[in-house]
C-alpha positions in Angstrom: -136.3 -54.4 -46.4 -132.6 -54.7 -45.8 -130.6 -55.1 -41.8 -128.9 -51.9 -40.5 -125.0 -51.7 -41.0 -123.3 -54.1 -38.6 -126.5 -55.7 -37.7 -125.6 -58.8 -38.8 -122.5 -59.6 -37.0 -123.7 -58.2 -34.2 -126.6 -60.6 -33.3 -123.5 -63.5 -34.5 -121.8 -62.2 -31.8 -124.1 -62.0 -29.2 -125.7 -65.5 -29.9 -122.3 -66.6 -29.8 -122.0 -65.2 -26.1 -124.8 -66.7 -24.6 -127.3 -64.2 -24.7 -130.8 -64.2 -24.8 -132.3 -62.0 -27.9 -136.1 -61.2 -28.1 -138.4 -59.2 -30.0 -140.7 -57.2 -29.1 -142.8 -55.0 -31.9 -146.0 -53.4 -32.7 -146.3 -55.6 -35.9 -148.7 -58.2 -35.8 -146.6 -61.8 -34.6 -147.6 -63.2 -38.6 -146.0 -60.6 -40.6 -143.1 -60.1 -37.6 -142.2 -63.4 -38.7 -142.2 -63.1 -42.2 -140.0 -60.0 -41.7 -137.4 -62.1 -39.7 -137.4 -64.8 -41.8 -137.3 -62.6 -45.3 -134.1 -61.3 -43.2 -132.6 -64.7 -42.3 -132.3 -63.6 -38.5 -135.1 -65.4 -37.0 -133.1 -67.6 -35.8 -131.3 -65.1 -33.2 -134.1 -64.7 -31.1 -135.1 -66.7 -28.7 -139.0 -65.6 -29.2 -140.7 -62.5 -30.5 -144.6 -60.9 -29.0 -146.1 -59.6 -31.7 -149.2 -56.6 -30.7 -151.4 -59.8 -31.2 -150.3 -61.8 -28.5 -150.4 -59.1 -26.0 -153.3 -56.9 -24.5 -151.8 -53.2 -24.7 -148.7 -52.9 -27.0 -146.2 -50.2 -27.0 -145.2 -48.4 -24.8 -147.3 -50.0 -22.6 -144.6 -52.7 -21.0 -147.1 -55.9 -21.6 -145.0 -57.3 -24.3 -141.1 -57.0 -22.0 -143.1 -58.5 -18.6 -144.4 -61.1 -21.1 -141.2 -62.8 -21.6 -139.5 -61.9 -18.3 -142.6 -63.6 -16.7 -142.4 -66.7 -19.9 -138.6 -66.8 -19.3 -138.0 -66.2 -15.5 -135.9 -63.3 -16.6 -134.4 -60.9 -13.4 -135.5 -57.6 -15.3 -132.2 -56.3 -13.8 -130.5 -58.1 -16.6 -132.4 -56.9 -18.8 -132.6 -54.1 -21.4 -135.1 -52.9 -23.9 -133.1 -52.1 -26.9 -134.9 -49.6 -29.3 -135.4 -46.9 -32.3 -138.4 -45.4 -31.3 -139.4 -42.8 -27.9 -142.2 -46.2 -27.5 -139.8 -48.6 -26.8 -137.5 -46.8 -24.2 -140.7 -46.2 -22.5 -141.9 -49.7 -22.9 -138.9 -50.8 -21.2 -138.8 -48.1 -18.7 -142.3 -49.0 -17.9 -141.4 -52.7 -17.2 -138.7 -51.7 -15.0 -135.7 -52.3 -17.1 -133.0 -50.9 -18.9 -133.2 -49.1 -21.8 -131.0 -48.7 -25.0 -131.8 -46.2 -27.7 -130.0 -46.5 -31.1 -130.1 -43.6 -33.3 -129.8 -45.5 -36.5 -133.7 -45.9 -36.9 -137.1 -44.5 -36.6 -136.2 -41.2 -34.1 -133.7 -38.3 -33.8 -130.8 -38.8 -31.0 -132.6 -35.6 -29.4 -136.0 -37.4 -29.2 -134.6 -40.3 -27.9 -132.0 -38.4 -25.6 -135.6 -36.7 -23.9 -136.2 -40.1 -22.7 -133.4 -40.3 -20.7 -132.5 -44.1 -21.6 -129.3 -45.6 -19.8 -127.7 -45.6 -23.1 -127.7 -44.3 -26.5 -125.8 -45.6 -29.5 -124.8 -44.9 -32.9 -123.6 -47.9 -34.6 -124.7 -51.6 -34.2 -121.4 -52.4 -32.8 -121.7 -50.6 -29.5 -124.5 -52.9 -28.4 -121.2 -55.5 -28.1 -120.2 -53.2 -25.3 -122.5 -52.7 -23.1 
């Protein structure tokens, strides 16, 4: 298990920005965890909702009301960052943006179907939007 390309840096960057990182997976919250401590990023995110902690997982939007509910987050400032079709429609189902990356699970043209606000290429971008 190893970070995407530019990962890294990125979530430096945005930490050092002020903003708010979460995750939100289908993994159970135990061996989420693990993962983002085996990664050394845990420390990025604010919190992470594992499928355990939350009734219906992806793409139901459970897991993104969750912490806009936990965190009294405006879901206008918000956007559900992704790899997969499940979490641009997570997001879109809880009413807030949506980002789809291109450098994980899905095809651009998959992703692209789901018509999210954006789509990127390289980790990098997220800086810009």
């Amino acid at each position: 298990m190893t970070l995407f390309n530019g990962i890294l840096p990125t979530l430096q960057t945005l930490t050092q920005r002020s903003k708010s990182l979460y995750v939100v997976s289908s993994k159970n919250s135990v061996a989420l965890l693990r993962n983002l401590e085996n990664l050394k990023i845990k420390k990025y995110f604010t919190d992470v909702i594992g499928s355990d902690q939350v009734q219906h997982f992806k793409p139901a939007p459970d897991g993104v009301l969750s912490i806009i509910n936990k965190y009294h987050l405006n879901s206008d400032d918000c956007i559900m960052i992704g790899d997969a079709i499940f979490d641009l429609r997570m997001g879109k189902s809880a009413g807030v943006h949506t980002c789809g990356v291109t450098w994980g699970a899905h095809d651009p043209d998959s992703l692209l179907k789901e018509k999210p606000d954006f789509l990127l290429s390289k980790a990098e971008e997220l800086l810009t939007i």
